[in-house]
N, C-alpha and C positions, 0 to 999 in steps of 0.2 A: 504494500500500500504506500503512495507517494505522500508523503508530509508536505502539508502545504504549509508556507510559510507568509507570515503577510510582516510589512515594516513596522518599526518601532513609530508611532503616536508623538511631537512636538507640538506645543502650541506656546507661539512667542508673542507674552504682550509687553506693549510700549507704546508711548501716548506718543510716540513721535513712529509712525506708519514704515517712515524707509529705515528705518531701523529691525524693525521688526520684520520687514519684510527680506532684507538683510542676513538675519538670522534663518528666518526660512528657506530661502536660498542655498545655501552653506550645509544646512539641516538637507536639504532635498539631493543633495550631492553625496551624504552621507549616507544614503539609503532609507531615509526619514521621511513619513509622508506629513509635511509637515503646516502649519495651519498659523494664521495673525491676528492679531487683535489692535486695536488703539482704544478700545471701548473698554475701558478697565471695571464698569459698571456690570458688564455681562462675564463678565469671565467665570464665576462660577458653574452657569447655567450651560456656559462652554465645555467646559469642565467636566460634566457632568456629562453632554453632550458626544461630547469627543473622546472621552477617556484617556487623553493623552496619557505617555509614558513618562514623560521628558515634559514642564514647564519652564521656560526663559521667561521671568520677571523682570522688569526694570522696577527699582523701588519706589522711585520720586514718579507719581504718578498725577492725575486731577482727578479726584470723588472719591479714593479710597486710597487710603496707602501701605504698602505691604504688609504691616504689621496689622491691617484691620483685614488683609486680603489673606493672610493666613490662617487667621482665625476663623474665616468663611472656610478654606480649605481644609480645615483640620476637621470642623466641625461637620460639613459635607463628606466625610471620610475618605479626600484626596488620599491615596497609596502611589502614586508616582515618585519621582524626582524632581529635585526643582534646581535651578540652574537661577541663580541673580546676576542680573545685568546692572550696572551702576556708575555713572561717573564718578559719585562719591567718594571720599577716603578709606582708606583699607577699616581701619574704625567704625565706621557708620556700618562696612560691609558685614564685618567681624558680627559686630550687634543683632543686625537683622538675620544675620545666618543662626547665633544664638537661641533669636527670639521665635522662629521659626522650628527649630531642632527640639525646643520647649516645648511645642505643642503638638510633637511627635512625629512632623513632616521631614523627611528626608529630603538634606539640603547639600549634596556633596559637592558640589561646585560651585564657584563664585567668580566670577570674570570683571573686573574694572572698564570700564570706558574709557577710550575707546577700544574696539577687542580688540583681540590676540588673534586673527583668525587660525593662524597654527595650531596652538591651543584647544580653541573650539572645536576646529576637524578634530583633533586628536581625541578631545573630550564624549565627540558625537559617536567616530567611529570606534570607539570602543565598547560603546553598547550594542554595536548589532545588529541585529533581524533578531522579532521572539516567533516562535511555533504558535500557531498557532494552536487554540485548547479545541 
């Protein structure tokens, strides 16, 4: 019987579109069928939606900001990954990666702005293709 496999799930929000789209790009290269936002407002309902694998955050958002976007996530029982995107300070990043890992979501990466795209590839293609169940 042949195993079918289908791509690993990204969904990259940021209230700034070519960024995120940016991300998706890079993500689609990677074997990632991957999905944007600028609408930091729906992104739960996305979430939910999509079931992403993989979440790219940027933190500094308009109408919610990470720290209130986690606590939607944690509480919706997001099980993914999250990936933060941020021009911030490594401090601020520190923080938010913290505050997020507190409410049980798993935060393994953190990328500063502007990316690394190296990085990112490296970060993307390490995860894969899953089997599908």
């Amino acid at each position: 019987m042949e195993r079918i496999v289908i791509p690993p799930r990204l969904l990259a929000v940021d209230d700034d579109p070519s960024s995120a789209e940016l991300v998706v790009r890079v993500a689609e290269r990677c074997g990632y069928e991957a999905f944007a936002t600028s609408d930091s407002r729906g992104v739960v309902n996305l979430v939910d939606a999509l079931k992403p694998d993989l979440l790219a955050v940027d933190i500094c958002m308009p109408n919610i900001d990470a720290a209130r976007l986690f606590e939607l996530l944690a509480a919706s029982g997001y099980g993914g990954r999250i990936l933060i995107v941020s021009g911030q300070d490594h401090a601020v990043l520190a923080e938010t990666r913290a505050k997020a890992e507190s409410l049980g979501l798993s935060v393994p990466y953190v990328q500063q702005k502007p990316l690394d795209f190296h990085k990112l590839r490296a970060m993307l293609a390490a995860r894969g293709v899953r089997p599908e169940a």
